[in-house]
C-alpha positions in Angstrom: 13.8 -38.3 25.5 15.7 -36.0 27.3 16.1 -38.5 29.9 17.1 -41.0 27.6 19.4 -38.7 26.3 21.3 -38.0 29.4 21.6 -41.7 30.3 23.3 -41.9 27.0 25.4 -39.2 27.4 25.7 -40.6 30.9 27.1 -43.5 29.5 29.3 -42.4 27.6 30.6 -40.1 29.6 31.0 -42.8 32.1 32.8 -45.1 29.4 34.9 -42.2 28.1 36.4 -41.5 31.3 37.0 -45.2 32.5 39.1 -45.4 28.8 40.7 -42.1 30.3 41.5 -43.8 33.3 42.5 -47.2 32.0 44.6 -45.1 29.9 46.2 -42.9 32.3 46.6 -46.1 34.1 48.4 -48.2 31.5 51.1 -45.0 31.2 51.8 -44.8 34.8 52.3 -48.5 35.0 54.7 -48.3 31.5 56.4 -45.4 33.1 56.9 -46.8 36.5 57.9 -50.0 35.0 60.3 -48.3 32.4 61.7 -46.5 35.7 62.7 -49.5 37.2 64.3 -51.1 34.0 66.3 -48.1 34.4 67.2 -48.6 37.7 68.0 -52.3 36.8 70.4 -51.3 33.9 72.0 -48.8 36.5 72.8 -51.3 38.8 74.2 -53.6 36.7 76.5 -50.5 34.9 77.5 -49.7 38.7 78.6 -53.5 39.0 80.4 -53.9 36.1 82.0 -50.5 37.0 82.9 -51.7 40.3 84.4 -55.5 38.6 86.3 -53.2 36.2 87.6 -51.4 39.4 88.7 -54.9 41.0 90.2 -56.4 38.0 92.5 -53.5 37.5 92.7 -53.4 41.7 93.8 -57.2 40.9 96.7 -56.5 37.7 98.1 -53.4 40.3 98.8 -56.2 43.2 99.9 -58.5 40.7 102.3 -55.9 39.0 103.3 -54.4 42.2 104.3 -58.5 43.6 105.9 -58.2 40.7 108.1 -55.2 41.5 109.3 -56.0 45.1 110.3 -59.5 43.5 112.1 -57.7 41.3 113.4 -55.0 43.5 114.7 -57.9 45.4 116.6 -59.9 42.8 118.7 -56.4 42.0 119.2 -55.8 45.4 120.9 -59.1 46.1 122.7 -58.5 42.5 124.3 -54.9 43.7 125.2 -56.7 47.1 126.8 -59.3 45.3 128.7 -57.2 43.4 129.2 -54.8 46.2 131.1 -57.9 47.8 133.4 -58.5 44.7 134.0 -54.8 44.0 135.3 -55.2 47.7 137.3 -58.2 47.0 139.0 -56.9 44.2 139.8 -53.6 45.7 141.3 -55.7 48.9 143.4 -57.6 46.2 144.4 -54.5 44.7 145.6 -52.4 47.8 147.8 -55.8 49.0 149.0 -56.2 45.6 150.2 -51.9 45.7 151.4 -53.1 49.6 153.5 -55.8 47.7 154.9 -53.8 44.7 156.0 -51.0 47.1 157.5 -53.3 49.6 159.6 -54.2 46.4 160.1 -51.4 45.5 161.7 -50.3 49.0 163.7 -53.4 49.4 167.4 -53.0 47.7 167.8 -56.2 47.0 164.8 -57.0 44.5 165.6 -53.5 42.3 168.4 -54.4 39.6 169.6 -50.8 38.0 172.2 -51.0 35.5 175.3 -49.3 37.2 176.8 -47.1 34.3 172.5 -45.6 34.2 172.2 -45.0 38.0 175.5 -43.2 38.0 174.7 -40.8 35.4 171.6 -39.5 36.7 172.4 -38.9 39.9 171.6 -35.7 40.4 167.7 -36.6 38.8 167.3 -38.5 42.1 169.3 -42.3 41.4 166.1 -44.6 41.7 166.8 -46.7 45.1 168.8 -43.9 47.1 165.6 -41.7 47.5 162.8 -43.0 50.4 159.9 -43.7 48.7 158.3 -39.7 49.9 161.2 -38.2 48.7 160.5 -40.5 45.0 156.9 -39.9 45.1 157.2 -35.8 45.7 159.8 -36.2 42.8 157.3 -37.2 40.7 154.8 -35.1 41.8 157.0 -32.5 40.7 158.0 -33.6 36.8 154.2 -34.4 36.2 153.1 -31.0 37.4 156.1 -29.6 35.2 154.6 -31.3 32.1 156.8 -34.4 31.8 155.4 -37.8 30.8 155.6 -41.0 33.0 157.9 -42.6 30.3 160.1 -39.5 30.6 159.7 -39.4 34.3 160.8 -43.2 34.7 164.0 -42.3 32.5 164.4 -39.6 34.3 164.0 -41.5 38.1 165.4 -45.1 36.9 162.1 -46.5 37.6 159.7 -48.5 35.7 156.8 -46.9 34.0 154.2 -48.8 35.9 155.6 -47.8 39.2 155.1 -44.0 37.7 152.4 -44.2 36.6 151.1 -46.3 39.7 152.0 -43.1 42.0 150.5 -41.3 39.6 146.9 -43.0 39.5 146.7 -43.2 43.0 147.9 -39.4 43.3 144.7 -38.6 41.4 142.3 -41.0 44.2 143.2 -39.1 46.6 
């Protein structure tokens, strides 16, 4: 019996450790199969990462399109109104040129006689050169007067005044 026995025990032995085996087996092939399912998963979290990545890649060329077009449309705006800004300060400076050529030329001024004779000694309106006027004015502004009182004053009108006076503070 003791030979029986050991065949037995042989047996089992032999039938234990192939069901150890198959076992271990079966684990390594879940673990290595679980592995790569992993790996899988990882791949595809690394490509939807890197579609995230060109989508927003995508909206940031879109948006930035978007910014030179717009860039563009105000830079033609401020030249355009550069241009006008221009224009209208061309108009103005011949329109000053016009209203001081007036001004200089005796026969377009009308002052009542009995007024201009009066003040003479405030500086008469048209017998001053048009320096002489503006340092005139200079000089009753910076002594507090108004451009109404200034104009009384002169025998000039208040938008000449306060012409000389505006452009006084340009410079």
């Amino acid at each position: 019996m003791p030979v029986g026995t050991i065949t037995l025990n042989s047996g089992v032995g032999y039938a234990l450790g192939a069901l150890c085996l198959a076992m271990l087996s079966v684990g390594v092939l879940r673990y290595t199969r679980d592995r790569r399912a992993g790996a899988r998963d990882l791949t595809r979290e690394q490509r939807a990462r890197l579609r995230d990545q060109q989508q927003v890649r995508q909206a940031m060329e879109e948006l930035l399109a978007q910014l030179e077009e717009v860039t563009r449309r105000i830079d033609t705006d401020v030249d355009t109104r550069f241009a006008k800004l221009e224009g209208l300060l061309r108009a103005a400076d011949e329109r000053i040129r016009v209203l001081q050529k007036s001004n200089d030329a005796p026969a377009v001024r009308q002052v009542d006689p009995p007024t201009a004779g009066a003040n003479s000694s405030e500086g008469g309106g048209q017998a001053e050169p048009p320096e002489a006027r503006k340092q005139r004015i200079y000089e009753l502004v910076d002594a507090g007067a108004s451009a109404i009182t200034i104009a009384d004053r002169l025998h000039l009108p208040v938008g000449e005044v306060e012409l000389i006076l505006n452009l006084r503070r340009f410079r």
